[in-house]
N, CA, C and O atoms as a Tripos MOL2 file, in Angstrom:
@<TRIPOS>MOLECULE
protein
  272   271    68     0     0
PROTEIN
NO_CHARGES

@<TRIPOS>ATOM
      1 N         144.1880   81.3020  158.0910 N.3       1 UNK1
      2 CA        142.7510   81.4400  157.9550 C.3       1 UNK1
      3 C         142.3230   82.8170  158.4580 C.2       1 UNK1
      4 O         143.1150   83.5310  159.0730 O.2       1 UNK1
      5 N         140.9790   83.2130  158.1750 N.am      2 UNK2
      6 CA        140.5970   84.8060  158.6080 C.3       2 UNK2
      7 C         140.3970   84.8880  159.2410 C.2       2 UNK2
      8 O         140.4220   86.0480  159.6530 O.2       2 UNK2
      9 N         139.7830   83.4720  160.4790 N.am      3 UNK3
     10 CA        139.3850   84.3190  161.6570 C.3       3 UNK3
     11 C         140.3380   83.6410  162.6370 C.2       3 UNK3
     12 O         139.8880   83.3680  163.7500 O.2       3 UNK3
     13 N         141.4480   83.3780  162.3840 N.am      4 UNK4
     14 CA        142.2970   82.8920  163.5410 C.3       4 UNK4
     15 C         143.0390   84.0280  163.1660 C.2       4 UNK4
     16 O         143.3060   84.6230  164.2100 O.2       4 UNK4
     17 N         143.6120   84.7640  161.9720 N.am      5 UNK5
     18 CA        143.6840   86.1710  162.7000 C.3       5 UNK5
     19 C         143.2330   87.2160  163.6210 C.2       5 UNK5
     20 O         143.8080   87.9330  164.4400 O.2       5 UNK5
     21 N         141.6090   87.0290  163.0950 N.am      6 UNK6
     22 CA        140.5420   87.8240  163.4870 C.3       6 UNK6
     23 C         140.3600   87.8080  165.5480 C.2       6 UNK6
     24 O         140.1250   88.6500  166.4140 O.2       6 UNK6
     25 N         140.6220   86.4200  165.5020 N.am      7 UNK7
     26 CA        140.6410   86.1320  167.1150 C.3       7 UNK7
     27 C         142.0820   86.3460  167.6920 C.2       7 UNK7
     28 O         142.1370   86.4480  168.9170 O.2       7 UNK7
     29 N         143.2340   86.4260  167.0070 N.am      8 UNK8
     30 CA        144.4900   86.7060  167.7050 C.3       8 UNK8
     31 C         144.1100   88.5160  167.5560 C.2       8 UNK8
     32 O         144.4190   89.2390  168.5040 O.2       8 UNK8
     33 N         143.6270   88.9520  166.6680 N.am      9 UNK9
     34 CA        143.6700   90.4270  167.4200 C.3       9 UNK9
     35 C         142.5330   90.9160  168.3780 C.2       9 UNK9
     36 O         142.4170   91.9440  169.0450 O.2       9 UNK9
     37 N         141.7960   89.9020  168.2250 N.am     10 UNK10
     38 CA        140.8000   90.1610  169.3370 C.3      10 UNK10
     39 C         141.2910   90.2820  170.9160 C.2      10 UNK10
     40 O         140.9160   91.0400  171.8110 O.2      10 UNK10
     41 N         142.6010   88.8850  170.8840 N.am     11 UNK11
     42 CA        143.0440   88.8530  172.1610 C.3      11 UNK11
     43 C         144.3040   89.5760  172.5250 C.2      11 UNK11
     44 O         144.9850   89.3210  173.5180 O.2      11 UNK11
     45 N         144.5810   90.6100  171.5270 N.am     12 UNK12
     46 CA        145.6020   91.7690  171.5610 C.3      12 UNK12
     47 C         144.8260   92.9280  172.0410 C.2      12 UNK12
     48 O         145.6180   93.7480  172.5060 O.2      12 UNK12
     49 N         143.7090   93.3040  172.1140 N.am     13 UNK13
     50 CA        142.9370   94.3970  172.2620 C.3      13 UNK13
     51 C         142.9320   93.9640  174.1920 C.2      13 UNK13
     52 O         143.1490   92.9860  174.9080 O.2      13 UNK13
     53 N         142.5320   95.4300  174.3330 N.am     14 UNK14
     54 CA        142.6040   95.4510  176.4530 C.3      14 UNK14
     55 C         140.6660   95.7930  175.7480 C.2      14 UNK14
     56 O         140.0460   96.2810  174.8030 O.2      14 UNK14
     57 N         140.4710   94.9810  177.2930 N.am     15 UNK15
     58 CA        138.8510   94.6880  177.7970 C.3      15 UNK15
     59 C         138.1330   95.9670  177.7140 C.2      15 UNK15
     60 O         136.9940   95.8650  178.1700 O.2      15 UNK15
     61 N         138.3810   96.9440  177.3520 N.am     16 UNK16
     62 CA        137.5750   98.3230  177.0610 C.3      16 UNK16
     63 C         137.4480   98.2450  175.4910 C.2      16 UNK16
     64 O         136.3040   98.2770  175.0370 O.2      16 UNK16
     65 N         138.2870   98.1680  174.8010 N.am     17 UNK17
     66 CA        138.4220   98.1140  173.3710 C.3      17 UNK17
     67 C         137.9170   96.4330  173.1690 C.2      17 UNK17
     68 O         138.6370   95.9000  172.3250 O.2      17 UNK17
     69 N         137.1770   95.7620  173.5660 N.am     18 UNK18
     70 CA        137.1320   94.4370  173.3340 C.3      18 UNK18
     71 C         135.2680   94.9460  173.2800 C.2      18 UNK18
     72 O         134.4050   94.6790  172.4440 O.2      18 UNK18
     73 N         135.1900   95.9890  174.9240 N.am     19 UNK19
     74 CA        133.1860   95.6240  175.0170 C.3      19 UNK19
     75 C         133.0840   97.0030  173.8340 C.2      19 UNK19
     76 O         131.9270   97.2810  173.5190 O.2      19 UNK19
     77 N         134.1080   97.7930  173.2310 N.am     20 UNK20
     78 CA        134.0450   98.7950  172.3830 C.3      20 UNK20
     79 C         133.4020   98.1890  170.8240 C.2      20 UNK20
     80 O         132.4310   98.5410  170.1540 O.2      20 UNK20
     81 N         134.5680   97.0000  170.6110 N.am     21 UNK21
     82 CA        133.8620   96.5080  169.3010 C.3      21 UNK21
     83 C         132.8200   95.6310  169.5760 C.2      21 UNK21
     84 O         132.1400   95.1730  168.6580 O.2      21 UNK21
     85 N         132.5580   95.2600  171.1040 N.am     22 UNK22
     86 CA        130.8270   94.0870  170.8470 C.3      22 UNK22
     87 C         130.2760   95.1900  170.4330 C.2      22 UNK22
     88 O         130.2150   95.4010  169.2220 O.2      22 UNK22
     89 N         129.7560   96.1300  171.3710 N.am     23 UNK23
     90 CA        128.9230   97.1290  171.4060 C.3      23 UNK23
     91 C         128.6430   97.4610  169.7690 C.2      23 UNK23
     92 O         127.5100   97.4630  169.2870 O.2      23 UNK23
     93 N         129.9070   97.7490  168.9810 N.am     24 UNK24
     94 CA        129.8990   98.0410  167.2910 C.3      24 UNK24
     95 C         128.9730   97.0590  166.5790 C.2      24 UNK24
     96 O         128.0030   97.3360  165.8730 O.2      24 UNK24
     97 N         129.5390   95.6580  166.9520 N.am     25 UNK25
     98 CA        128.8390   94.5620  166.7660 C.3      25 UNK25
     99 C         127.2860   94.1040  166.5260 C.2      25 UNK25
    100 O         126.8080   93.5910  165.5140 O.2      25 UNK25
    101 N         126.5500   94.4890  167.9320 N.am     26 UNK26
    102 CA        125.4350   94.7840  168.1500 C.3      26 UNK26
    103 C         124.9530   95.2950  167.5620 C.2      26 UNK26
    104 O         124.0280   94.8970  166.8530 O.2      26 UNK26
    105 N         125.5080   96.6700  167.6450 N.am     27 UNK27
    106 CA        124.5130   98.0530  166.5010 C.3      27 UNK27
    107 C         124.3100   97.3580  164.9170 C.2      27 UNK27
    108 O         123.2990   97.1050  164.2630 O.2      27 UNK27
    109 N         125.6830   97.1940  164.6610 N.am     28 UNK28
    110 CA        125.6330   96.2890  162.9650 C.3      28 UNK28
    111 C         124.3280   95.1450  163.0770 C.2      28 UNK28
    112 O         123.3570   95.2240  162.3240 O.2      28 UNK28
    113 N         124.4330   94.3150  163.8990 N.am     29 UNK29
    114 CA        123.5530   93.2520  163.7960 C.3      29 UNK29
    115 C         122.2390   93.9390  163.4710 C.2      29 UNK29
    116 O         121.6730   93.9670  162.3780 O.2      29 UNK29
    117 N         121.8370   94.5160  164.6760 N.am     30 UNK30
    118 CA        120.0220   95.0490  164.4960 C.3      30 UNK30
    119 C         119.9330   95.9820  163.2700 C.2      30 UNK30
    120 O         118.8550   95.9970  162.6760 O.2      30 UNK30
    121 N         121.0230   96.8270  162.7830 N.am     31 UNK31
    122 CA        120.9900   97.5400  161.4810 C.3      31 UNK31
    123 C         120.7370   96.4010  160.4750 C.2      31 UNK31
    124 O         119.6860   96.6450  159.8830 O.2      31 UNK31
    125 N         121.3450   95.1490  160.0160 N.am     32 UNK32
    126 CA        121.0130   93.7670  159.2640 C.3      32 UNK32
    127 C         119.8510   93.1630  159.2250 C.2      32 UNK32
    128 O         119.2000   92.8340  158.2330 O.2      32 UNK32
    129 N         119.5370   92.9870  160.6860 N.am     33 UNK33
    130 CA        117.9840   92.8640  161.1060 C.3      33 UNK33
    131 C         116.7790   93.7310  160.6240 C.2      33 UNK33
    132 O         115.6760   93.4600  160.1500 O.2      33 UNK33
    133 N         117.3670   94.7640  160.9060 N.am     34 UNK34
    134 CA        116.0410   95.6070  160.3290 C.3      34 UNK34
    135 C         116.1160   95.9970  158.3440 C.2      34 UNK34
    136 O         115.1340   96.1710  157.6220 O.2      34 UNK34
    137 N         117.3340   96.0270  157.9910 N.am     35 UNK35
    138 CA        117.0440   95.7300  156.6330 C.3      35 UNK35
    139 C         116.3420   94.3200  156.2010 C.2      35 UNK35
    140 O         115.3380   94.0800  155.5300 O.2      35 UNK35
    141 N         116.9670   93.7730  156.6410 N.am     36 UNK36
    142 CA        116.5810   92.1000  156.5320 C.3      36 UNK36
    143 C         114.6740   92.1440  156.6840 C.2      36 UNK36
    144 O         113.9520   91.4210  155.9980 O.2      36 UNK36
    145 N         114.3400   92.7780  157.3400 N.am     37 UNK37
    146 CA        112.9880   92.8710  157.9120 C.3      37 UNK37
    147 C         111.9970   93.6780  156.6260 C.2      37 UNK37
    148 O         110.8240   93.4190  156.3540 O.2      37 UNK37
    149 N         112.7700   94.5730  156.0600 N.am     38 UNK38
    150 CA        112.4000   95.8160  155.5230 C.3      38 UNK38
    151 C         112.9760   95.4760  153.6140 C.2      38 UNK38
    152 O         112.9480   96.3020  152.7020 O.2      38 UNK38
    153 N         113.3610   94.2670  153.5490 N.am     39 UNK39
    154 CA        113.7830   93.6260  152.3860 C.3      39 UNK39
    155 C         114.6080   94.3300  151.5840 C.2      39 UNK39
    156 O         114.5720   94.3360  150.3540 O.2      39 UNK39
    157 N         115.3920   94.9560  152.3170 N.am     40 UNK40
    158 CA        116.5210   95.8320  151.7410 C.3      40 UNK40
    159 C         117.9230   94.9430  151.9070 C.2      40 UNK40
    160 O         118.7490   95.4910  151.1760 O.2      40 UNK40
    161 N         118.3150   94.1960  152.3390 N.am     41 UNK41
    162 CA        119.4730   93.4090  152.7240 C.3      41 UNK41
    163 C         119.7700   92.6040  151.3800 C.2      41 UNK41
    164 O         118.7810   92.1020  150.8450 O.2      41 UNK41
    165 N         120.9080   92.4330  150.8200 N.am     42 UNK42
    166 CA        121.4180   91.8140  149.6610 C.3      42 UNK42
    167 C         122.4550   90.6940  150.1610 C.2      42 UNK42
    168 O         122.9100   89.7340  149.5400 O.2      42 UNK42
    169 N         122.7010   91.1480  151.5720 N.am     43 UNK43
    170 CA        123.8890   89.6110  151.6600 C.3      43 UNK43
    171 C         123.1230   88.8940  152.9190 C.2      43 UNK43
    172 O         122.8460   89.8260  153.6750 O.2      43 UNK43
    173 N         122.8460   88.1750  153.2580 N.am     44 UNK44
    174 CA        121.8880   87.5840  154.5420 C.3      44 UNK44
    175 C         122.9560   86.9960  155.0980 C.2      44 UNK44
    176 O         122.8850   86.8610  156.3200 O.2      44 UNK44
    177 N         123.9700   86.5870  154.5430 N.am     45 UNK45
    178 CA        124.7740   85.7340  155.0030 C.3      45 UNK45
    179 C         125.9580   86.4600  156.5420 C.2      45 UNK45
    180 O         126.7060   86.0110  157.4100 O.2      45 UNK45
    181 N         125.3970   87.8920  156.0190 N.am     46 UNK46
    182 CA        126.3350   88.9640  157.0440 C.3      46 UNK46
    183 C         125.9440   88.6220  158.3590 C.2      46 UNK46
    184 O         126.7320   88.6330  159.3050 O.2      46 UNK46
    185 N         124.5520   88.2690  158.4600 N.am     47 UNK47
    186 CA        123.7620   88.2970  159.8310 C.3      47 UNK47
    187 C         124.6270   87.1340  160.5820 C.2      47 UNK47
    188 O         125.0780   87.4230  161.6910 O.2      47 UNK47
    189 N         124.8660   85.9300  160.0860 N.am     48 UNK48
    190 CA        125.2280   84.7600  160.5540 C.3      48 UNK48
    191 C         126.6650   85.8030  160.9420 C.2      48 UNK48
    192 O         126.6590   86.0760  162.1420 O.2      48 UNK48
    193 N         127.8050   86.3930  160.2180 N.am     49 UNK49
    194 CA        128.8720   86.4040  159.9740 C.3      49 UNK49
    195 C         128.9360   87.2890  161.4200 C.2      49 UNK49
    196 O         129.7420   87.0510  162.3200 O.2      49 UNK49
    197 N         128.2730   87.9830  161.4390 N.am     50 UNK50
    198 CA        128.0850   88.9180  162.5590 C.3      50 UNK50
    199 C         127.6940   88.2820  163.8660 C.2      50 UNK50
    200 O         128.0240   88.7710  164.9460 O.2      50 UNK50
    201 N         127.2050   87.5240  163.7820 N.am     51 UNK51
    202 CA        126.3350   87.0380  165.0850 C.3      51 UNK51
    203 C         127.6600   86.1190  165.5070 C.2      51 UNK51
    204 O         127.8780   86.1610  166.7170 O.2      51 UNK51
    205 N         128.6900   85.2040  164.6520 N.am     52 UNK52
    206 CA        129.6210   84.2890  165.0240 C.3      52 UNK52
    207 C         130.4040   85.2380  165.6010 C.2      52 UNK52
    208 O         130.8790   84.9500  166.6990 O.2      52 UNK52
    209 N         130.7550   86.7290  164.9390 N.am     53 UNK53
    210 CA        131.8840   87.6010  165.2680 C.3      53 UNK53
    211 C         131.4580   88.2810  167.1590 C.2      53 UNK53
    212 O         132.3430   88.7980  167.8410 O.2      53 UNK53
    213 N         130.2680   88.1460  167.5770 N.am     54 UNK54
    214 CA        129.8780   88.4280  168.7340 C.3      54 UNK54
    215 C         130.4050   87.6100  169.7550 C.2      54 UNK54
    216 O         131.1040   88.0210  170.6820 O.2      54 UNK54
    217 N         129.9340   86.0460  169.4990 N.am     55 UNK55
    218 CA        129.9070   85.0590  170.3040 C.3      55 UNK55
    219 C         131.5080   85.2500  170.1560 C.2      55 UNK55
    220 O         131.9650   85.4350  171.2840 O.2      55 UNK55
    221 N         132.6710   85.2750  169.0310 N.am     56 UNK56
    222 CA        134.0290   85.2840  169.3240 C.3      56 UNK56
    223 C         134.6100   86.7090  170.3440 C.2      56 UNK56
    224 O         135.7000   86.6260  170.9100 O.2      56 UNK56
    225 N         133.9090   87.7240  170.4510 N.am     57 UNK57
    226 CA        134.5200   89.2340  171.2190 C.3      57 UNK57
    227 C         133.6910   88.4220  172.4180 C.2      57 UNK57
    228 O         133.9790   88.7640  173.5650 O.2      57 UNK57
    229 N         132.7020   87.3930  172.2570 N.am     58 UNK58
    230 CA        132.2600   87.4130  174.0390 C.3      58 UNK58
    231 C         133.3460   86.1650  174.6780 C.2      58 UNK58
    232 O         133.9200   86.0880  175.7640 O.2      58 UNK58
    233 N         133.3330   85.3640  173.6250 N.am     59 UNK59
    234 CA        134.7230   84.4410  173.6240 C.3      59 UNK59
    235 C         135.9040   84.8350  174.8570 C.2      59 UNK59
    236 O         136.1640   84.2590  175.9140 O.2      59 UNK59
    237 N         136.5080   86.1180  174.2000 N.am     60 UNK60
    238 CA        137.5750   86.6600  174.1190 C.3      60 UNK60
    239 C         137.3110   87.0840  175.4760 C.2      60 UNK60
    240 O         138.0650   86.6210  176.3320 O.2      60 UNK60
    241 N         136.2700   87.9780  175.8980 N.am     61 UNK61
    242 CA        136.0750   88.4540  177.1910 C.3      61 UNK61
    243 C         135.9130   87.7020  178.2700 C.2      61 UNK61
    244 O         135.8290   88.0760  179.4400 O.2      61 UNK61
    245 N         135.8820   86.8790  177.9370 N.am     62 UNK62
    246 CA        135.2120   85.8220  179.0210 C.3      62 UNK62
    247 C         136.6760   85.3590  179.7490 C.2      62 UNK62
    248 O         137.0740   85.3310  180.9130 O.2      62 UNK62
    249 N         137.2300   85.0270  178.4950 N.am     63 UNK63
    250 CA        138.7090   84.4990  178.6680 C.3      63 UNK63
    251 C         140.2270   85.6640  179.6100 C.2      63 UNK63
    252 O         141.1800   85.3370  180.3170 O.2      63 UNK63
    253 N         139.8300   86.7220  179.2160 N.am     64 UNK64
    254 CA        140.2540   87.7490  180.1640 C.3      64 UNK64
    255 C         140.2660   87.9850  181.5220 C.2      64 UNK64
    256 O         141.1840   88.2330  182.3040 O.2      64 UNK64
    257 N         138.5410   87.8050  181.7160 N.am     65 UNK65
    258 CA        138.2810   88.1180  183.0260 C.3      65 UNK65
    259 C         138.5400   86.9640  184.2080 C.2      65 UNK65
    260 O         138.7150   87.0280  185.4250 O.2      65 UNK65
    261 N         138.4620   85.6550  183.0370 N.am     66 UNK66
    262 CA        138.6660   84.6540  184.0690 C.3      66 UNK66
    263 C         140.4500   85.0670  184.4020 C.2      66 UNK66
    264 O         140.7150   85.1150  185.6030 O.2      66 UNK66
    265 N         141.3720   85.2900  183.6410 N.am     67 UNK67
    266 CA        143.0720   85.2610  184.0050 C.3      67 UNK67
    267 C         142.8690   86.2800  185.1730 C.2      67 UNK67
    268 O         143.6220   86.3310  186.1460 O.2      67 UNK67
    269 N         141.7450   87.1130  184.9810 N.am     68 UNK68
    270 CA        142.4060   88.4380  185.7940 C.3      68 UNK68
    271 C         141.8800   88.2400  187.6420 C.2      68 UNK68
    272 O         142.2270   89.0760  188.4760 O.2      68 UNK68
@<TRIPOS>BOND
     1     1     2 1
     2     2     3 1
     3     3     4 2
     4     3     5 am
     5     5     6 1
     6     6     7 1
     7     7     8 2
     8     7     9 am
     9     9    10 1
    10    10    11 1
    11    11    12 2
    12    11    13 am
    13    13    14 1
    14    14    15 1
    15    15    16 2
    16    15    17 am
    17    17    18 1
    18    18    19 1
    19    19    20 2
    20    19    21 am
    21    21    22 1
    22    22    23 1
    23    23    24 2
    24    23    25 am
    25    25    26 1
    26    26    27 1
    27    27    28 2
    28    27    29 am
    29    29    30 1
    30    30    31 1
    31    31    32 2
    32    31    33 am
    33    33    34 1
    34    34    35 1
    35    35    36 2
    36    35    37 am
    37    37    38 1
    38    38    39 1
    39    39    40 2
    40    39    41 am
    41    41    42 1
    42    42    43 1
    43    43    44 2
    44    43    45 am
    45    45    46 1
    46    46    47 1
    47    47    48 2
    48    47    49 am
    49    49    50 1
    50    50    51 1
    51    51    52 2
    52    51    53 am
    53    53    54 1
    54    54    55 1
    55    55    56 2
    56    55    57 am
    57    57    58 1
    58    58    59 1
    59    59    60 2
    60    59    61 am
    61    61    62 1
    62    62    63 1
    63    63    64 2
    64    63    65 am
    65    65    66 1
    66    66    67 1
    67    67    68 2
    68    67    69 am
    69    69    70 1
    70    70    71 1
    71    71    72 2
    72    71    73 am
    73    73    74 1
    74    74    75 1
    75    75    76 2
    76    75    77 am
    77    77    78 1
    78    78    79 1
    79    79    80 2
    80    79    81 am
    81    81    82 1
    82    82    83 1
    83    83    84 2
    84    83    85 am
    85    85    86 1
    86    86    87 1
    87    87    88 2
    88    87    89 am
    89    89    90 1
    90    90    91 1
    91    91    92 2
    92    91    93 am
    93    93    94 1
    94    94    95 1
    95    95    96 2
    96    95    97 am
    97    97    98 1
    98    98    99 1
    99    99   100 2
   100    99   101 am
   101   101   102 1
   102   102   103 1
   103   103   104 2
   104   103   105 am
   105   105   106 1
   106   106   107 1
   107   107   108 2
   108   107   109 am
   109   109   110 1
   110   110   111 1
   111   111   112 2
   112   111   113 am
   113   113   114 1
   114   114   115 1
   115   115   116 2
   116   115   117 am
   117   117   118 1
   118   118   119 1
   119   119   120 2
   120   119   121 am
   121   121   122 1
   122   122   123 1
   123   123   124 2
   124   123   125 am
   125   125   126 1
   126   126   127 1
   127   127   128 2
   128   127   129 am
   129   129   130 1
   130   130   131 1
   131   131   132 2
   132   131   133 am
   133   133   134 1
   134   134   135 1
   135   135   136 2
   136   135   137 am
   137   137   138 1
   138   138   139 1
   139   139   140 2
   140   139   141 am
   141   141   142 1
   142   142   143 1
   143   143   144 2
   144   143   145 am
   145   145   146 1
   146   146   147 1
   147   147   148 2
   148   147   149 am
   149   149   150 1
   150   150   151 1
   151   151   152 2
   152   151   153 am
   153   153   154 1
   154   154   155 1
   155   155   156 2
   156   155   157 am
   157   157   158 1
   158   158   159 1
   159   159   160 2
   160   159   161 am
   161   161   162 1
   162   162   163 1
   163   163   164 2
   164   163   165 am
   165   165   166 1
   166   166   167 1
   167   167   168 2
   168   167   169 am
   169   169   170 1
   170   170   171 1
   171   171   172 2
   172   171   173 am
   173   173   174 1
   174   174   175 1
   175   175   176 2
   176   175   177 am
   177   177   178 1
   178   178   179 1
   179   179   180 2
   180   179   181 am
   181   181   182 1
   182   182   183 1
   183   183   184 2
   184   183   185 am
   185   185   186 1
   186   186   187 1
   187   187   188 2
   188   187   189 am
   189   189   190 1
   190   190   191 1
   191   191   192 2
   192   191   193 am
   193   193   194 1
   194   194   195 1
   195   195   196 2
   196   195   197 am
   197   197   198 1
   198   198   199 1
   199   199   200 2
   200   199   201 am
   201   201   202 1
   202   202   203 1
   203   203   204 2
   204   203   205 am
   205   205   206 1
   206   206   207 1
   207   207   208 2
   208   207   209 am
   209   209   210 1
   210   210   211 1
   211   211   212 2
   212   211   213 am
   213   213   214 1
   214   214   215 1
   215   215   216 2
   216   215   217 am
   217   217   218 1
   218   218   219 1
   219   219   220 2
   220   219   221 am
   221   221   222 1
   222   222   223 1
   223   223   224 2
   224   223   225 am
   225   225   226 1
   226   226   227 1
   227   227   228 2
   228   227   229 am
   229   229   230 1
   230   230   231 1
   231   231   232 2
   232   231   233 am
   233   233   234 1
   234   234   235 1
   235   235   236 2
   236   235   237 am
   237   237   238 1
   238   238   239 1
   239   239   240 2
   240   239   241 am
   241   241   242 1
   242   242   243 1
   243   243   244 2
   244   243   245 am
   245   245   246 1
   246   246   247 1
   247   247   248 2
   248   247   249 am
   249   249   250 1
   250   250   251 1
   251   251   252 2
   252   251   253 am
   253   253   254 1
   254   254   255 1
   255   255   256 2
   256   255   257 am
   257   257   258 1
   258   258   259 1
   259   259   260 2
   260   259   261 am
   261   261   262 1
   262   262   263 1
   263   263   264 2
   264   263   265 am
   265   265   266 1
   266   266   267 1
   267   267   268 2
   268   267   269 am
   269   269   270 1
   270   270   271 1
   271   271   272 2
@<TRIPOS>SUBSTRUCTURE
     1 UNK1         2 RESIDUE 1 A UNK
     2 UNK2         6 RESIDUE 1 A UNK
     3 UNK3        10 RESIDUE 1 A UNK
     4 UNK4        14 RESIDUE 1 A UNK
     5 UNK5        18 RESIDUE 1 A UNK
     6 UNK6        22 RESIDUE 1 A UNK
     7 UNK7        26 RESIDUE 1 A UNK
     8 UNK8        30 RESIDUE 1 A UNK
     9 UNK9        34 RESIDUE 1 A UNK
    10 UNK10       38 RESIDUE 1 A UNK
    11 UNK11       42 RESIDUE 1 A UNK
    12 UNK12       46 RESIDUE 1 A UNK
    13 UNK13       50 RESIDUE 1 A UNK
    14 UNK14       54 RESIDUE 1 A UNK
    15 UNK15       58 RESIDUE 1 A UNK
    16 UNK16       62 RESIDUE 1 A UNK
    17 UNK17       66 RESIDUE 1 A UNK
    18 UNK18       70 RESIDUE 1 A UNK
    19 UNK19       74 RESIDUE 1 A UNK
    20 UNK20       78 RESIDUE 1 A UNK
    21 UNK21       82 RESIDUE 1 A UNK
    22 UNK22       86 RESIDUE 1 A UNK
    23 UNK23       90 RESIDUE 1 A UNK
    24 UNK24       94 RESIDUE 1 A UNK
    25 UNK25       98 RESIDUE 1 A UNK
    26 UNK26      102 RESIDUE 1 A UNK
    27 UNK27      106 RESIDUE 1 A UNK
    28 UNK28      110 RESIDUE 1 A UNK
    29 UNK29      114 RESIDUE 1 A UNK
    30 UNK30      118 RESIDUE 1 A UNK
    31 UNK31      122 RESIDUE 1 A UNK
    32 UNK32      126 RESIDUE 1 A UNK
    33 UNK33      130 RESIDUE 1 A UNK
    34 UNK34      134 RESIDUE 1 A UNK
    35 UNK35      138 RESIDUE 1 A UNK
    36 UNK36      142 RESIDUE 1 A UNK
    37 UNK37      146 RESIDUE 1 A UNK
    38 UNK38      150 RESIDUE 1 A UNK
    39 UNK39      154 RESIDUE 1 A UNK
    40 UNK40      158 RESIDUE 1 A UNK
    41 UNK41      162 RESIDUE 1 A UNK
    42 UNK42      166 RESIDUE 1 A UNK
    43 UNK43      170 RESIDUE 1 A UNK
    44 UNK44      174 RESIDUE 1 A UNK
    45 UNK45      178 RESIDUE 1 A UNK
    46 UNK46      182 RESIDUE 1 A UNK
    47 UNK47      186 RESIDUE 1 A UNK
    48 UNK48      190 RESIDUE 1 A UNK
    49 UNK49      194 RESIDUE 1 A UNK
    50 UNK50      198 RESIDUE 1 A UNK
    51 UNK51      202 RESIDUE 1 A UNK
    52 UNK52      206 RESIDUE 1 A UNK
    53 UNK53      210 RESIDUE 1 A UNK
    54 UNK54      214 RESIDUE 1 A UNK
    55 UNK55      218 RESIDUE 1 A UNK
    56 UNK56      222 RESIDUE 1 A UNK
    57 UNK57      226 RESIDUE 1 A UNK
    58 UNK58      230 RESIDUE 1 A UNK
    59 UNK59      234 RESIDUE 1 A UNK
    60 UNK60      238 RESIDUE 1 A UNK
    61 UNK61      242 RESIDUE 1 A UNK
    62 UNK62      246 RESIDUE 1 A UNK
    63 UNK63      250 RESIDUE 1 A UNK
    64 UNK64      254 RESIDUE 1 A UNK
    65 UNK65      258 RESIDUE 1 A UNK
    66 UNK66      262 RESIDUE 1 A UNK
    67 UNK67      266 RESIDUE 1 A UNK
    68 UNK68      270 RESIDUE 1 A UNK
């Protein structure tokens, strides 16, 4: 499946490169948002896709800091 890849390389990445792609994450989201707002957005469905891909990099971090 895509995102049980997507989450095994999430948990291959070290905790700098992990808050590197939320941070990416974020920016994408409010860029979606504000098309979305501005009725320029053609896939809506990205927003959801994006917002799940957050909660999985905060997933991932969470899970780090507790081992460490």
């Amino acid at each position: 499946m895509k995102t049980n890849k997507y989450v095994e390389n999430l948990k291959a990445k070290s905790p700098v490169e992990l808050n590197e792609e939320l941070v990416a994450a974020k920016k994408e989201l409010f860029n979606l948002r504000f098309q979305n707002a501005t009725n320029q957005l053609d896939n809506t469905s990205r927003i959801k896709e994006v917002r799940k891909n957050i909660a999985r990099i905060q997933t991932v971090i969470a899970e780090k800091t507790k081992l460490a």
